[in-house]
C-alpha positions in Angstrom: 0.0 0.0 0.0 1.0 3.7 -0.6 0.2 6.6 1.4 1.2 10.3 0.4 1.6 12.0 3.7 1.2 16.0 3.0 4.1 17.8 4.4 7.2 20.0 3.6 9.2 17.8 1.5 12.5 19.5 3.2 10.8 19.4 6.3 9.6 15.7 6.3 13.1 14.8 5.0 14.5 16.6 7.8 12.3 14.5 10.1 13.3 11.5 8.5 17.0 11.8 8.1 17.5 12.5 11.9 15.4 9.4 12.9 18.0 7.2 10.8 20.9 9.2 12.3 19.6 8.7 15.6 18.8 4.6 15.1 22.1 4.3 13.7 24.1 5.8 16.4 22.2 4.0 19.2 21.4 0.7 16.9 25.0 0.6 15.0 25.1 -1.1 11.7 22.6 -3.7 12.0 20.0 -1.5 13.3 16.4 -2.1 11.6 14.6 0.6 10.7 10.6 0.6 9.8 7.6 2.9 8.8 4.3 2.8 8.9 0.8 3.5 9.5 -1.1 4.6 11.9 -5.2 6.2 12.4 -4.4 9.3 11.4 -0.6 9.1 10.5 2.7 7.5 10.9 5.7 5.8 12.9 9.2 5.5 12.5 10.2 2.4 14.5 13.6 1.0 15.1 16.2 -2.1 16.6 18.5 0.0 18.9 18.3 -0.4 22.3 15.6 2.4 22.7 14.7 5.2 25.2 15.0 4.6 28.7 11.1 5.0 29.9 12.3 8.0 32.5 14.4 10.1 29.7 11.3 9.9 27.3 10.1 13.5 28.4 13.3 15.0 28.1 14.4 13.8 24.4 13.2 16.4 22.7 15.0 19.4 24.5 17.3 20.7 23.0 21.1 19.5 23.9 19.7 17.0 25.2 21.7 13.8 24.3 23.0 10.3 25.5 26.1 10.6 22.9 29.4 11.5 23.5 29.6 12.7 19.8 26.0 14.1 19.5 24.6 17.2 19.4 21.4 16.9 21.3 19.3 18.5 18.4 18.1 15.4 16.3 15.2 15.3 18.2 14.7 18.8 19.0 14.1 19.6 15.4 12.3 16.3 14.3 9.6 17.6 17.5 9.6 21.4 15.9 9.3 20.1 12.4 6.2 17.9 13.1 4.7 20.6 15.3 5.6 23.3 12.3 3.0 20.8 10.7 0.8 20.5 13.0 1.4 17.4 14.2 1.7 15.4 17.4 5.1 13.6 18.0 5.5 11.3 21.0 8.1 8.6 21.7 7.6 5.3 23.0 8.6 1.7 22.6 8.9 0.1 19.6 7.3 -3.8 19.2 10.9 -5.2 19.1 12.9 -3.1 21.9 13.9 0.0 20.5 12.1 3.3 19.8 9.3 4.6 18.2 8.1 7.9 17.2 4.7 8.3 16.5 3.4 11.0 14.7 -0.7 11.6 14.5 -2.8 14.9 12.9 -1.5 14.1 9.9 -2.8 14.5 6.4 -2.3 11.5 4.8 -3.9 10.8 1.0 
């Protein structure tokens, strides 16, 4: 099935790109990464070893970061882009471990 999910394509891509950053720097190379569907828009699930269920509130300040080489501002910016949109973003567990964005109030064709 195809969706077309209206957005800014820079925007969205922004979104995107710093999910797979993120997945890859916690996963490492055999991290698995999956989208999909839900009522009313979409998740980007991944393999890595996921959000600890107490830092879950605080991963989308700014600086905020568990990396020794990161910035802090993956997240930050994928939360502003999806609220630029409209959209509600949330992080919880994904169905295999790791993390999972959600993001719903989207409009999705």
């Amino acid at each position: 099935m195809t969706v077309t999910v209206r957005a800014d394509r820079s925007r969205l891509k922004q979104v995107l790109e710093n999910l797979l950053r993120n997945a890859v720097s916690h996963g490492g190379a055999d991290v698995t990464v999956t989208i999909g569907d839900l009522d009313g828009g979409f998740y980007v699930a991944d393999t890595s070893p996921g959000l600890p269920e107490d830092e879950r509130g605080e991963v989308f300040e700014a600086g905020h970061t568990t990396d020794s080489d990161g910035t802090g501002f993956g997240l930050a910016i994928v939360e502003r882009a999806g609220e630029a949109h409209g959209w509600a973003v949330c992080v919880t567990d994904g169905p295999d471990g790791g993390a999972r964005s959600e993001f719903t109030g989207v409009g999705i064709e």
